[in-house]
N, C-alpha and C positions, 0 to 999 in steps of 0.2 A: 667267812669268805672261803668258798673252796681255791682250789690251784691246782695245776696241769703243768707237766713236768715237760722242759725243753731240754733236752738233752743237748750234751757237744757235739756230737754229730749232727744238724740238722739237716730237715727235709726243706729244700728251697725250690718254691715254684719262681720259675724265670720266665716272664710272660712280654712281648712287646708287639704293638699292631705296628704295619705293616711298615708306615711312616716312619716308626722307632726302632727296626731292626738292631740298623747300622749303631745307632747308640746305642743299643743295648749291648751288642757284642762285642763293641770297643770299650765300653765299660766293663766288661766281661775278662776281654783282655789283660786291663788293666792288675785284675782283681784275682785273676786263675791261680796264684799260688794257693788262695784261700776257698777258693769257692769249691775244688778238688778233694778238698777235705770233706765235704759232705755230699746229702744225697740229691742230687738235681731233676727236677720234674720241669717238664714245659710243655708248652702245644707241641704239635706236631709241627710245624717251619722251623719255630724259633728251635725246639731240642735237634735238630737235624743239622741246623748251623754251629748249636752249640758242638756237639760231638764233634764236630768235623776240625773244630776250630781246637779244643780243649784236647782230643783225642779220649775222651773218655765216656760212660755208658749215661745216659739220658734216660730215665722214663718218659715216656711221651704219651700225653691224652692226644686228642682228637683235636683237630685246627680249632680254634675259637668260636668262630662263626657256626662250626659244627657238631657243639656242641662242648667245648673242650673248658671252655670258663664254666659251664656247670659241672663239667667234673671233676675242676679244681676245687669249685666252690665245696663239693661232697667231700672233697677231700679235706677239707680246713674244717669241717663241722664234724667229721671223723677225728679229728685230733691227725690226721697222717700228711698235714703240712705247717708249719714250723713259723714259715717266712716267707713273703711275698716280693721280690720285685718285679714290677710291672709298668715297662716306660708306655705310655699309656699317651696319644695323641689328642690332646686339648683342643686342636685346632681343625679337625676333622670328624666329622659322623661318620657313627659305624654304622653297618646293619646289625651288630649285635648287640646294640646302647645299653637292652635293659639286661641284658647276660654282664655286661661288662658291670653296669650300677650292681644288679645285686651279687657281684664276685667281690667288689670293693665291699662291700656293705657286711659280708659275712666276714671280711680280715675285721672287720670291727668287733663287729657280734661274739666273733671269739677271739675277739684281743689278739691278733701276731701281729707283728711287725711289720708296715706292709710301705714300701716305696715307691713313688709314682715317677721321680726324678732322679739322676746320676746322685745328686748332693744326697737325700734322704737315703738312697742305697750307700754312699760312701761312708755316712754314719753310721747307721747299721753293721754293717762289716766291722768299721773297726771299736766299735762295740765292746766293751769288756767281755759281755754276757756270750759275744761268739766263743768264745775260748773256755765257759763255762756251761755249768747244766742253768735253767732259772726254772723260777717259780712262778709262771705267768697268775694273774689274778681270772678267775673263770668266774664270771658271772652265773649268779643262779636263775635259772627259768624255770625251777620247779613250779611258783604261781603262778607262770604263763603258761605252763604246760597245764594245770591245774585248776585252770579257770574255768568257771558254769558257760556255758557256750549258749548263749540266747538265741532262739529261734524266733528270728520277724516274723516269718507266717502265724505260728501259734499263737504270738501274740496279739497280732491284729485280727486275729478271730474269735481269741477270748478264751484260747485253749488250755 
């Protein structure tokens, strides 16, 4: 099994559509002693409110819908984010559904920690492992990166 190093300082993306601001940032609130400690990435709304609110520097992608969930997502399959909260609207369509599905999809793919609700981020925080480095387990895709790649055409022509 390989493993990918989380260090104590993490990189947290703070992600919330439009309907989950307010909770995000009251959660935010709650949480600032801790969340200051490390390095914060968000879209461009939410890290604009953050800063404003925390007083301190935000990396900021590009709004969601603008491409900003895929450059979270390059950013988690680069190893260069750690931790996801993301208060994420259940009750509402996006326009950006399948940006949103496959940002979730890759906290998986690379195993980080990823919370959709206040309780799941309350966990996380108070977490041992924040106060610690960990040893996340890193799946191997060497065979999927590794696999004979079948061409339908050639086949069906007998090539």
């Amino acid at each position: 099994m390989e493993y990918r190093d989380i260090p104590v300082v993490k990189n947290i993306a703070l992600v919330a559509h439009d309907h989950k601001k307010d909770d995000l940032i009251e959660w935010i609130k709650l949480h600032k002693d801790e969340l200051v400690k490390h390095n914060l990435i968000a879209t461009q709304t939410t890290g604009k409110l953050i800063e404003e609110m925390l007083d301190v520097k935000v990396k900021k992608v590009m709004s969601g819908p603008l491409g900003g969930d895929q450059q979270l997502g390059s950013m988690i399959a680069s190893g260069d984010i750690h931790l996801m909260i993301f208060f994420w609207d259940p009750m509402q369509t996006q326009p950006h559904d399948s940006d949103v599905k496959a940002l979730l999809r890759l906290g998986v793919v690379w195993n980080i920690p990823v919370a959709g609700c206040a309780a799941t981020a309350d966990f996380i925080l108070s977490s041992p492992y924040m106060q610690s480095d960990y040893k996340a387990a890193q799946s191997d895709y060497h065979n999927y990166l590794n696999r004979k790649i079948i061409d339908d055409k050639k086949e069906a022509y007998g090539e």
